[in-house]
C-alpha angles and dihedrals in degrees: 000000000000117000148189127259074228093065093051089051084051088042101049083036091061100040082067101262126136114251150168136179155204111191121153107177110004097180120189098265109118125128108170132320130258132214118229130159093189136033121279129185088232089065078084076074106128101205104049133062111228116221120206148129114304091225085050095057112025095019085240119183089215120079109231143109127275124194108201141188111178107304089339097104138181124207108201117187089226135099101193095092094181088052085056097040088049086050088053092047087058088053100055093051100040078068104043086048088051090051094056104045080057098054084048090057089056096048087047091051080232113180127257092257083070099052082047088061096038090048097052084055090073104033105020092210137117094281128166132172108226131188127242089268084058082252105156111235098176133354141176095268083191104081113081119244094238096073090086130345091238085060089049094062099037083058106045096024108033087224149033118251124267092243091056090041095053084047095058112023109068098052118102098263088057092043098052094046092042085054094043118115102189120050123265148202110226138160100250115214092215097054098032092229144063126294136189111234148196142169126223122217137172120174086022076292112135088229095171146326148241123233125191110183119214105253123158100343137042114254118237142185090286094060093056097049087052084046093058087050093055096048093052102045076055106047085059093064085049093061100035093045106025099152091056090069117023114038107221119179123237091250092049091047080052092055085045084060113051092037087059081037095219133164107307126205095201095180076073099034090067100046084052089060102037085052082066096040091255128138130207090233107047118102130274146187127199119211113187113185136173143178114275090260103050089244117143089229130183083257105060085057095044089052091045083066103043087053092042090053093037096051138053112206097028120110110199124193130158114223136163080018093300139111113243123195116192105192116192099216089201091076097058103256114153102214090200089061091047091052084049087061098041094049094044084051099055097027091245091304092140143076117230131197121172126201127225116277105268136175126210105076075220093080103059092118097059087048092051101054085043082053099045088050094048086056103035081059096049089059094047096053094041100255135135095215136020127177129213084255109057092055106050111096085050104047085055093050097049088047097038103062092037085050105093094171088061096041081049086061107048111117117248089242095064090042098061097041093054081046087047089048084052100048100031094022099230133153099230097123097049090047089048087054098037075050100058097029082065099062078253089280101150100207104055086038079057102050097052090041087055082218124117122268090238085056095052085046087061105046086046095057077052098053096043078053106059092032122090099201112078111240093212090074113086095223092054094056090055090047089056099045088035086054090039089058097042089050086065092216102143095055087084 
């Protein structure tokens, strides 16, 4: 396991010697240490502390021991440098050893309270692994609960309530530790000191977290490097064992499913549906929702739960960092009444956009994307909800244009009445589509167009002019509809 000369000046700190540094950078590069008592040209070497005399390497007047790395350097009040270099080696191998037992725990599908244990070895500090709803999964029980109120309720209670948690979690602090990918030191607002943080992630999903509070000593970069190391040793038990950890039910690993549109076993599928008095054919409607900033807060998971105990026939996941509800209309749920929830809960915090109602549960993966889009432009245009619906006509004409495979494919016909309704500015295109979109019955064409029937007569006698494909043959009416759609004309 690589360390930081960090992680040796805590080491040698905390072993009772007296010791001072000046360290600039410390990354997380060491392999081992080496003893010197002179100068070599390997000491250039990147990956190895080099342990000597402090008069053979800096000329100090003052007898002591110095552990270097480049210009990261220990001073160390003791003259016995094999004494120092024996210390070092310990070190090296206490957290080996710690890796491994790690690594172990995960072979063993040992349970978070054992990575809790493993893990204060290391840091010696209130410490607890939490999921993506804040829920606390294991925590150091030694600590007393007076040391902070926080602490008091993650330990009674396993979790802080929804009303402190929408006080606290949108705000930017939340938002920038929720999106970090490395671990970090920060002064947190709720403890009033610093902690030691790191997400958890598993299918690129923040799934949970991992919280050191600061107690007795100050963090530093070590601790974060040994931090990463924790959270990912971590994240691997997570993905091997997830439901050993996370209870999903069988319809929301379904849903999993069908959004990663994987393999699916549909024998199964159904009976999975059938088990929750669903049916593969009823009607469903899919509502993705997210915080204003995108971010897969605390709150997003705890809401998940509130709606999932509150409703029968809904499936919740959350997925891409939203929350997804996915509402069986079958079963008499009124979506509106579910968003009013949603939206009283978090005090209108969060961005809603709802699919079309579909049927085929096979489907899931089309409605979410109409979902995520509804949404996505509800945020862009300021709004809190936004239907299918709605959208459409701009979500064609944003695609449409951009889409070069379906201009490609527009028929020349089309293409010179839309040129002729530019230069001459004549309707012919959108009476051709009016035409055709009416099943080329004239009087009805007539009616939505506001023009007389005579006058429809005329411009069609035009349009069958200038076009090539005769629009008596079934299959060259579709080409022209089909090209007038994909022209995107009528968007303006």
């Amino acid at each position: 396991m690589l360390l930081s000369i960090c992680n040796l000046f805590d080491w040698l700190s905390r072993k009772g010697y007296n010791v001072r540094s000046d360290i600039h950078t410390g990354p997380p590069i060491l392999s081992g240490v080496r003893l010197l008592n002179n100068y070599y040209p390997e000491q250039d070497q990147d990956d190895v502390a080099f342990i000597g005399p402090s008069e053979d390497f800096m000329n100090s007047p003052s007898p002591g021991t110095i552990v270097c790395c480049k210009n990261d350097i220990i001073y160390i009040d003791e003259i016995d440098t094999e004494l120092i270099f024996n210390e070092c080696i310990r070190a090296f191998e206490f957290f080996n050893q710690w890796e491994i037992a790690l690594l172990e725990a995960v072979i063993q599908d040992s349970n978070l309270n054992t990575f809790i244990t493993l893990g204060h070895q290391v840091f010696q500090s209130p410490m607890f692994i939490s999921g993506a709803n804040g829920q606390t999964y294991a925590i150091t029980s030694q600590y007393d609960p007076s040391i902070h109120p926080i602490w008091k309720q993650r330990l009674e209670n396993g979790n802080l309530s929804f009303d402190f948690i929408n006080q606290y979690h949108e705000g930017d602090y939340f938002q920038e530790m929720y999106s970090s990918t490395y671990p970090q030191i920060s002064v947190s607002p709720i403890w009033g000191g610093e902690i030691l943080f790191s997400n958890l992630r598993t299918r690129n999903e923040r799934i949970g977290s991992v919280i050191i509070y600061e107690y007795g000593h100050k963090f530093h970069q070590g601790d974060v490097h040994l931090l990463h190391v924790y959270a990912k040793i971590i994240e691997k038990a997570l993905a091997l064992h997830p439901t050993q950890y996370f209870s999903l039910s069988e319809l929301e690993n379904l849903a999993f499913h069908l959004l990663d549109e994987k393999d699916t076993n549909w024998e199964t599928a159904y009976n999975t549906l059938r088990a929750y008095r669903w049916k593969y054919d009823h009607r469903f409607l899919v509502i993705c929702s997210s915080s204003p900033s995108g971010i897969d807060s605390v709150i997003i998971g705890r809401l998940r739960d509130i709606i999932k105990s509150k409703y029968n026939g809904i499936c919740t996941v959350l997925y891409d960092g939203n929350l997804l509800v996915i509402i069986n209309l079958n079963l008499r749920n009124d979506y509106h009444t579910v968003i009013s929830d949603m939206q009283t809960l978090t005090k209108n915090k969060l961005i809603f956009g709802i699919s079309y109602p579909f049927l085929d549960f096979a489907n899931l993966k089309l409605y979410y994307q109409q979902a995520l889009l509804s949404m996505q432009t509800a945020k862009s245009q300021k709004k809190t909800l936004m239907d299918f619906e709605e959208i459409f006509s701009s979500a064609l004409r944003k695609n449409l244009p951009t889409n070069s495979g379906l201009s490609a494919m527009v028929h020349p016909d089309i293409l010179l009445l839309l040129s002729m309704d530019r230069k001459n500015s004549t309707d012919y295109a959108t009476t051709l589509y009016v035409y055709l979109l009416c099943g080329c019955n004239s009087r009805e064409t007539a009616r939505i167009l506001s023009i007389h029937r005579n006058t429809l007569l005329y411009r069609m006698d035009k349009i069958r002019t200038f076009c090539t494909l005769s629009l008596d043959n079934l299959q060259n009416r579709q080409i022209l509809f089909i090209s007038l759609v994909f022209s995107g004309f009528f968007l303006n």
